[in-house]
N, C-alpha and C positions, 0 to 999 in steps of 0.2 A: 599623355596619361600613363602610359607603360613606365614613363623615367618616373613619376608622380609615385607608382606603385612601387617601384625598386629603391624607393628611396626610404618610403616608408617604412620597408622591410626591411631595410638597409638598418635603419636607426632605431627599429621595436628589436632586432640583433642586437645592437649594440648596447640598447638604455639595457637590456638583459646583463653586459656582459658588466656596468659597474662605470664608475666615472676613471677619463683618463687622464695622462699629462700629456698632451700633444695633440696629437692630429681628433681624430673620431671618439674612440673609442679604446683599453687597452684592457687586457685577460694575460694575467701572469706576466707583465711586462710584454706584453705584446701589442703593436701601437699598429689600430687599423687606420685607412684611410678615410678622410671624408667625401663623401661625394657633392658635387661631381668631381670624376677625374679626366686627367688629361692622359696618354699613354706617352713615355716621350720616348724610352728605346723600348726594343723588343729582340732577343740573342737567344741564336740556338746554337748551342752545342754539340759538334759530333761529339760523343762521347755514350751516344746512344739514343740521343734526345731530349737533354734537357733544355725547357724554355726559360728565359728569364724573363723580366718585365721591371721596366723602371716608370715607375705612374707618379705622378702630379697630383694632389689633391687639391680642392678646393681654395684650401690657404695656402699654395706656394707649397707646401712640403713634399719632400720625396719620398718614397714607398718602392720599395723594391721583393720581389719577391720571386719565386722558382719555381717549376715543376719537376722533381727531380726522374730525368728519363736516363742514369747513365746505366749503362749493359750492367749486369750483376751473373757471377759465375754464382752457379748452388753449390756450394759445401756440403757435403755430408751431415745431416741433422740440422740445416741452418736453411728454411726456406727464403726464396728469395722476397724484396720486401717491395710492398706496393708503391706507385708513383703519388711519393709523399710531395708535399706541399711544404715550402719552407720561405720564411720572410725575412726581413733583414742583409738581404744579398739576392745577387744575380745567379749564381750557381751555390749547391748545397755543401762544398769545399772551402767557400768564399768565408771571410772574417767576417760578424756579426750571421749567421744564415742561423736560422733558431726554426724549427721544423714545427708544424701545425698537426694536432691530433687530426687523423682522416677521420672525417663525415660531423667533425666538430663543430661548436657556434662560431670561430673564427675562421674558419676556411666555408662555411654555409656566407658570413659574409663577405668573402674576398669574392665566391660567384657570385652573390648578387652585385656587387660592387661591377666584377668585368661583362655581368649579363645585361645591364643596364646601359654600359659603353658600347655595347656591342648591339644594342637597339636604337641609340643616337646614332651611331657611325656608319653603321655597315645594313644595308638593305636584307629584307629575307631574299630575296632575289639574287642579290651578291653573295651573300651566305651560298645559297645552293649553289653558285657557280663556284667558286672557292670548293667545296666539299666534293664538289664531281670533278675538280680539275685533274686530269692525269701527271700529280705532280707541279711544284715550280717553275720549272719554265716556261717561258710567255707569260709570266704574272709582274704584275711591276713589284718594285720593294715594296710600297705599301699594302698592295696584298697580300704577299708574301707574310707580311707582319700579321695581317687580320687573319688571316688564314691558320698561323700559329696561336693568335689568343683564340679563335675562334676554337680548335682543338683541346686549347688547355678548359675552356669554357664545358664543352661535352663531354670531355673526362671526368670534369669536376660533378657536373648535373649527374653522369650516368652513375658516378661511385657514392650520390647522394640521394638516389632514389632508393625508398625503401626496398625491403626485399631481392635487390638485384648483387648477386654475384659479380665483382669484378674479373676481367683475362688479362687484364694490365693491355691491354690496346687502349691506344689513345686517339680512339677514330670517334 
């Protein structure tokens, strides 16, 4: 029922955003995924924390997209800039990465999109063991992976809940 309801919301997103050339859905040349997806890698980046994500959709296609976590020094008059959302690539340096307006209709659907994966895949049970783990070690790769969408998952909800102030934590 939950996949039922994320889908639906998935695609009352989408029919909003205009008809596309590809996958779901597309807003400024920007090509969303259809659900369901598949996760096939998932890369994080020392560099501060950026996660990648290479997803499968429904029809075979690839979808790739970032959280971009790398450290940022503040400049003088130049605040540092929130952990943007970008698609098109695995890191926001990468050739084709095309960066998502934060709290936009296409990043409102890339969460429902990975919140809907993350309700087939991954138990609440496992969710909360994940979130209280001290850290990766003793987690297998696969957790390690859910562990990371599960992250990019709460950051996304938390900076799209009305009225809340983002800290840039990605907890």
């Amino acid at each position: 029922m939950k996949a039922l309801q994320a889908m639906l919301a998935l695609a009352l997103i989408c029919a909003a955003l205009g008809p596309i050339r590809g996958m779901a859905e597309e807003q400024d040349g920007i090509t969303l995924p259809k659900a369901p997806i598949q996760v096939k890698t998932v890369l994080y980046y020392r560099d501060g924390g950026t996660t990648g994500l290479v997803l499968e959709d429904s029809d075979g296609k690839e979808f790739k997209l970032c959280l971009d976590g790398r450290m940022q020094k503040e400049e003088v008059g130049t605040p540092l800039q929130p952990w943007l959302l970008y698609v098109g690539a695995t890191h926001p340096l990468d050739t084709g990465a095309v960066m998502i307006a934060e709290g936009g209709v296409e990043e409102k659907a890339i969460l429902t999109t990975l919140e809907t994966w993350l309700s087939d895949n991954v138990s609440d049970e496992k969710r909360e063991k994940l979130l209280t783990a001290k850290g990766v070690p003793g987690l297998s790769v696969q957790e390690v992976d859910q562990l990371r969408i599960l992250r990019v998952v709460n950051y996304l909800k938390k900076r799209n809940e009305p009225n809340k102030s983002m800290d840039h934590d990605r907890t």
